[in-house]
VOBA-1610 file (N, C-alpha, C; in pm, whole numbers, padded with zeros to 5 digits, always signed):
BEGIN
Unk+04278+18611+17242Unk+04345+18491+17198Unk+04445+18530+17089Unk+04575+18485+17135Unk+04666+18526+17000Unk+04649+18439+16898Unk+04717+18470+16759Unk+04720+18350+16677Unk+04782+18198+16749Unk+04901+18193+16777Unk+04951+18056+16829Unk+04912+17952+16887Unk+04778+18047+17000Unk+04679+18032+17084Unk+04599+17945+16992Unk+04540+18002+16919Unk+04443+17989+16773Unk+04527+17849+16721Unk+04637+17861+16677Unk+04652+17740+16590Unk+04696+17610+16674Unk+04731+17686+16829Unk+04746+17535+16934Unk+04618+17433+16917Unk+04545+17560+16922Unk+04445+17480+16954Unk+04349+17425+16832Unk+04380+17447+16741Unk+04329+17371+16597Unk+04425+17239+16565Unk+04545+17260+16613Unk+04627+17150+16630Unk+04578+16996+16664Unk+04554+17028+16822Unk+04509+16980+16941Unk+04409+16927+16913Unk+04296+16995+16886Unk+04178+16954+16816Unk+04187+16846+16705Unk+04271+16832+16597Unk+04319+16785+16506Unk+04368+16654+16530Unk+04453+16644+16657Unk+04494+16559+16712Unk+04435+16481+16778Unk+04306+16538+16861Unk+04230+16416+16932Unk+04136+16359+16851Unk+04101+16413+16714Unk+04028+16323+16611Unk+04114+16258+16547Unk+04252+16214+16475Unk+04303+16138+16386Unk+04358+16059+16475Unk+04405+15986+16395Unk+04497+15900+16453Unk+04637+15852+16394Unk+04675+15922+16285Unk+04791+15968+16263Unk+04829+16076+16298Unk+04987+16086+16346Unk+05061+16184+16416Unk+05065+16337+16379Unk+05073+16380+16407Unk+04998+16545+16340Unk+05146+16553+16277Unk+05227+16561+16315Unk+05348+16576+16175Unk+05310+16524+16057Unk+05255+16385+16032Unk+05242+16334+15932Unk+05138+16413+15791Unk+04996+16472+15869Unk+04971+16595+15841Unk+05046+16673+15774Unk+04939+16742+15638Unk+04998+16835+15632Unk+05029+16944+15682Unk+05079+17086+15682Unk+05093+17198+15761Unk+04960+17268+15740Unk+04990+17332+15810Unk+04880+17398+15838Unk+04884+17510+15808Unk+05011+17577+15814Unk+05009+17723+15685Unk+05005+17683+15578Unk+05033+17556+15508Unk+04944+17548+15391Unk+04802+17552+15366Unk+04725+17582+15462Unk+04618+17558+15476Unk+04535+17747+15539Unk+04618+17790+15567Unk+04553+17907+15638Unk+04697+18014+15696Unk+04677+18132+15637Unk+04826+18197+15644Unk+04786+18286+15821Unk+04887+18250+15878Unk+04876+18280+16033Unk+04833+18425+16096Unk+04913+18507+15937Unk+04915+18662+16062Unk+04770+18702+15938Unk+04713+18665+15864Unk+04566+18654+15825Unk+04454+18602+15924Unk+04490+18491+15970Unk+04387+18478+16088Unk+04441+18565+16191Unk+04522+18559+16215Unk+04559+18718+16351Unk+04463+18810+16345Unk+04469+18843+16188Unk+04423+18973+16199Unk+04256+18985+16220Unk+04189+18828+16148Unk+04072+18782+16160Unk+04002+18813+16296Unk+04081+18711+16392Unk+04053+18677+16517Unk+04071+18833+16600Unk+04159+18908+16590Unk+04177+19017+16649Unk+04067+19112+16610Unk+04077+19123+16528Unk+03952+19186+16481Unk+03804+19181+16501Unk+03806+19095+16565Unk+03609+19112+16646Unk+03537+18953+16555Unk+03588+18914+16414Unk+03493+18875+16361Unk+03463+18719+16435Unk+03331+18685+16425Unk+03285+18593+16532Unk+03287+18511+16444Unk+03329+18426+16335Unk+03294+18344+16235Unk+03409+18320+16161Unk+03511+18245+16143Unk+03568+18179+16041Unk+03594+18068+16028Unk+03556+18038+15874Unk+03597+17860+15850Unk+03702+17847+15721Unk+03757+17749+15779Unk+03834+17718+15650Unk+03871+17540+15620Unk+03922+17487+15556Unk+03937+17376+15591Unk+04106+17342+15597Unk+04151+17217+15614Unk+04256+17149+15620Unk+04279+17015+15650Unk+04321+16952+15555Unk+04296+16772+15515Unk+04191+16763+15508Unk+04185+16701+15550Unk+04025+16649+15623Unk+03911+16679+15699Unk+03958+16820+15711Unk+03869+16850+15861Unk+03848+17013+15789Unk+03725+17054+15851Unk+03676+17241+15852Unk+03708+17276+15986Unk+03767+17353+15997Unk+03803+17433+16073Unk+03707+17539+16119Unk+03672+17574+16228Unk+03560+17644+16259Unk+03590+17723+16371Unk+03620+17906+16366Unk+03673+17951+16494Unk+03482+18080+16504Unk+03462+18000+16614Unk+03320+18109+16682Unk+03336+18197+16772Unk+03334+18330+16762Unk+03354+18419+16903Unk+03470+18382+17000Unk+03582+18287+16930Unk+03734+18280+16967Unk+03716+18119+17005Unk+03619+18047+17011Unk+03622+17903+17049Unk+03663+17816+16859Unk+03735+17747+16952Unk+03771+17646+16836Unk+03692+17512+16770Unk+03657+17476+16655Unk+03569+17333+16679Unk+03623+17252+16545Unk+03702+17152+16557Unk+03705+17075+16414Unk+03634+16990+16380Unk+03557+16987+16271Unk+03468+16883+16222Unk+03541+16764+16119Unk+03513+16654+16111Unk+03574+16579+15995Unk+03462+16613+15893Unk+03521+16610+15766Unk+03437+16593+15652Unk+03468+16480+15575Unk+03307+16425+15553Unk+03271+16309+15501Unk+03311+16308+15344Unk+03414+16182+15292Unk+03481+16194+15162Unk+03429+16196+15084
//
């Protein structure tokens, strides 16, 4: 999975839980620098979280999962 791959799909994810427009969102390299998770994800490790707005971000053995967190 490349990064782009990776952040389509944290996007996407992002998108079918809110309901404001993901532009409106903040970015998401404010939130997580891209060729850092590259190197994450390329690298074997089966586990990273981070958050952004509202939500943790959760990449397992290359699957994506966003959770909301409770305010």
């Amino acid at each position: 999975m490349t990064t782009e791959d990776t952040l389509h799909r944290i996007v996407s994810a992002i998108d079918e839980l809110d309901d404001r427009d993901v532009r409106d969102l903040p970015l998401l390299y404010d939130s997580v620098d891209p060729q850092a998770l590259e190197s994450l994800v390329a690298s074997g490790v089966t586990r990273i979280e981070f958050e952004h707005a509202e939500y943790r971000i959760v990449i397992t053995n290359g699957e994506v999962t966003v959770h909301e967190q409770n305010g």
